[in-house]
C-alpha positions as CSV (number, residue, x, y, z in Angstrom):
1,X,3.6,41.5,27.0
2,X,6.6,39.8,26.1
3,X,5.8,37.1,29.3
4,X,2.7,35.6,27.6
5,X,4.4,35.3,23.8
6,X,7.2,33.2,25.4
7,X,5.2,31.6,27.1
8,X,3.3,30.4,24.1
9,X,5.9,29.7,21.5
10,X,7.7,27.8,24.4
11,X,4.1,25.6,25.0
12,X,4.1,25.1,21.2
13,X,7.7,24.1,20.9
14,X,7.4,21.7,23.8
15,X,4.1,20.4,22.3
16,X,5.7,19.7,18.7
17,X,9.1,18.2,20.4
18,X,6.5,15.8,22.4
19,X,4.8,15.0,18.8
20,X,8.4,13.8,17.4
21,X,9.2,12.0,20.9
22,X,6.1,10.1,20.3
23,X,6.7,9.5,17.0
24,X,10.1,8.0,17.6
25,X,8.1,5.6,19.8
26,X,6.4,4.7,17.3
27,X,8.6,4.4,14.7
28,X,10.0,1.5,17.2
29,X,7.4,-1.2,16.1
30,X,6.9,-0.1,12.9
31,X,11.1,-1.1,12.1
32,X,10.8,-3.7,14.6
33,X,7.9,-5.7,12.5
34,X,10.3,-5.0,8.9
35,X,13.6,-7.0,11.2
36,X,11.0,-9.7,12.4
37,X,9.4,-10.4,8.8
38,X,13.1,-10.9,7.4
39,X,14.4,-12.8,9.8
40,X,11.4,-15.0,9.1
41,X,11.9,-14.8,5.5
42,X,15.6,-15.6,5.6
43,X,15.0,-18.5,7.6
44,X,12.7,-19.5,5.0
45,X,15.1,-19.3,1.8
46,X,18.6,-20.5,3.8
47,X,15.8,-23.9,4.4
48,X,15.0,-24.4,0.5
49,X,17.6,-21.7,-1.2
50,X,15.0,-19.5,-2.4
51,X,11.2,-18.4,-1.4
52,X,8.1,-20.2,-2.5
53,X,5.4,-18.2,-4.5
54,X,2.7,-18.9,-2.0
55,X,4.8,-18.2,1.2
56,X,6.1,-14.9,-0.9
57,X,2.3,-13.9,-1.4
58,X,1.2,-14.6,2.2
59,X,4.1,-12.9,3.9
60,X,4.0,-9.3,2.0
61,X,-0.1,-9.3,2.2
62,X,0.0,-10.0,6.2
63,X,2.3,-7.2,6.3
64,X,0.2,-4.6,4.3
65,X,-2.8,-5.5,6.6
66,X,-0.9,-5.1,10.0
67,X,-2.1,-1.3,11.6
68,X,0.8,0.1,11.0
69,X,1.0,-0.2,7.2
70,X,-2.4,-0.1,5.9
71,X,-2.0,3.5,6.3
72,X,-0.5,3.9,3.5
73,X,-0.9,2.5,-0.1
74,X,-0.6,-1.4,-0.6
75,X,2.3,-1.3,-3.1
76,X,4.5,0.8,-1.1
77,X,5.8,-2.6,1.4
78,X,8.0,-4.2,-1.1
79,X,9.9,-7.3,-0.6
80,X,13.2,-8.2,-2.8
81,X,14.7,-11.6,-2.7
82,X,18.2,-11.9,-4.3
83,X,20.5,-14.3,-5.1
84,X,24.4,-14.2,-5.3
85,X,24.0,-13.1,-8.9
86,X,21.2,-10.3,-8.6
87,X,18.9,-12.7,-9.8
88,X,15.1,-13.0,-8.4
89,X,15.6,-15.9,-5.9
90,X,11.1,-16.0,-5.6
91,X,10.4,-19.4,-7.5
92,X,7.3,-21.9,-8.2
93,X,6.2,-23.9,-5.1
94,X,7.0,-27.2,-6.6
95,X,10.7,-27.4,-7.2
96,X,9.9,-30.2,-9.4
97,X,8.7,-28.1,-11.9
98,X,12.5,-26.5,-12.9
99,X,13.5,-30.4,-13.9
100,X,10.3,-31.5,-15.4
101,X,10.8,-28.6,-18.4
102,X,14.2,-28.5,-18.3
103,X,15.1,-25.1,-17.7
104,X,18.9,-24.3,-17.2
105,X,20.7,-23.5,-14.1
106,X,21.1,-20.1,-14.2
107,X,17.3,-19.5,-14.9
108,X,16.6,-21.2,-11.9
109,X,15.6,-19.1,-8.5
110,X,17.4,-21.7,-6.5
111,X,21.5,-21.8,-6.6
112,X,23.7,-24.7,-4.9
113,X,24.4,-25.0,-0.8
114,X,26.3,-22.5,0.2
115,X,25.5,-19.4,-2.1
116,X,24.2,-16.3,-0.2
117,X,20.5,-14.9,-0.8
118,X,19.7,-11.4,0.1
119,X,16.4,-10.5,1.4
120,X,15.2,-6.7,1.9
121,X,12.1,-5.4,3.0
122,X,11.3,-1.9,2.2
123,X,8.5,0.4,3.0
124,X,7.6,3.9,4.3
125,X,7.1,5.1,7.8
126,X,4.1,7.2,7.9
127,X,5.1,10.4,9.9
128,X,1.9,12.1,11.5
129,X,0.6,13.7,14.3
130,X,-2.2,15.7,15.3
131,X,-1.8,18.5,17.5
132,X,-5.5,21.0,18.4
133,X,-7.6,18.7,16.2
134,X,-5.8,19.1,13.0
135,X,-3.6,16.5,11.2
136,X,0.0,17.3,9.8
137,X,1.3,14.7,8.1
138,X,4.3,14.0,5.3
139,X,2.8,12.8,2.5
140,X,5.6,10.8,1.0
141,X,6.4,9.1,4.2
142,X,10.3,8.5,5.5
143,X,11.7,5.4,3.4
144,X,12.8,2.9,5.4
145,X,14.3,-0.6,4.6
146,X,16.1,-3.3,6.4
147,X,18.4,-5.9,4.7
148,X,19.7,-9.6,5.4
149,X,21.8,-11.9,4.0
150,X,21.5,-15.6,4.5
151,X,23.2,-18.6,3.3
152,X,21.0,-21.8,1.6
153,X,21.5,-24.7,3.5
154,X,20.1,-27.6,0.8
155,X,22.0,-29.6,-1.8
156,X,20.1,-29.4,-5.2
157,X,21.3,-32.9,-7.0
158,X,19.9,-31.0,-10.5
159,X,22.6,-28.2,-10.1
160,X,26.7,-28.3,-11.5
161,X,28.7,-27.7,-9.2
C-alpha cells in the first residue's frame, strides 16, 4: 500500500513544482514589459526633463490593457515620476504654460540640465495556476516594481541656475 501513496504525493509534488516552473516563465514577460515601459519613459523625460500629461496618460493605460495586466484591477499598475527633490516631475503638455502664469521654479515639474528624474513602475504579478480544473490563485498578487534614474538633457532659459 505504501507503493501507490508515494507514488501519488510524488505525482502531485512534481505537478505543483511544474506549476511554479511555469510560472517563473511567466513571470519573465510580465517584468520584462515593466523594464521596457521605463526605459521608454526615461528616454522620454531625460528628452524634455519631465513627462507630458498626455504621453503619462497613454503609457500607464496601454499597459493596463496588455494580457498580462488586465487581470488584475486597473489601479494596481502605478507609475511615479520623480525629480531630484521628491517632487512630481508629470507636468502640462505645453511648457509654455509654467511662463505664461508665472509660477515659480520650484513648482515647476521640470528642473535645469543635468538634474536626475527617477521613474518607477510598480504593479503586481498575478500568481495562478490551475491544476485538475480548479484555479489556485493569490489574491493579492506578488508586488513587483522596477526603478530608473535618468538625467534631463534640455536647458530651460526660464530656470536660475
Amino acid at each position: 500500500m505504501t507503493a501507490p501513496a508515494k507514488a501519488i504525493v510524488i505525482a502531485m509534488a512534481s505537478t505543483i513544482i511544474l506549476a511554479l516552473i511555469m510560472q517563473v516563465f511567466l513571470f519573465f514577460p510580465f517584468y520584462m514589459t515593466l523594464v521596457i515601459e521605463t526605459f521608454n519613459l526615461a528616454n522620454v523625460a531625460a528628452t524634455d526633463n519631465y513627462v507630458k500629461e498626455s504621453f503619462y496618460d497613454t503609457i500607464i493605460e496601454d499597459l493596463r490593457d496588455r494580457p498580462v495586466f488586465s487581470r488584475r484591477p486597473r489601479n494596481e499598475v502605478q507609475i511615479h515620476v520623480r525629480n531630484s527633490d521628491n517632487q512630481s516631475a508629470i507636468g502640462d503638455d505645453n511648457e509654455f504654460y509654467y511662463d505664461e502664469y508665472g509660477i515659480d521654479d520650484h513648482l515647476k515639474p521640470y528642473r535645469q540640465r543635468g538634474e536626475p528624474i527617477t521613474i518607477t513602475i510598480e504593479a503586481r504579478y498575478p500568481l495562478e495556476f490551475q491544476w485538475m480544473g480548479m484555479t489556485f490563485r493569490h489574491d493579492a498578487g506578488i508586488p513587483v516594481s522596477f526603478e530608473m534614474t535618468t538625467i534631463g538633457l534640455r536647458y530651460y532659459k526660464d530656470l536660475d541656475l
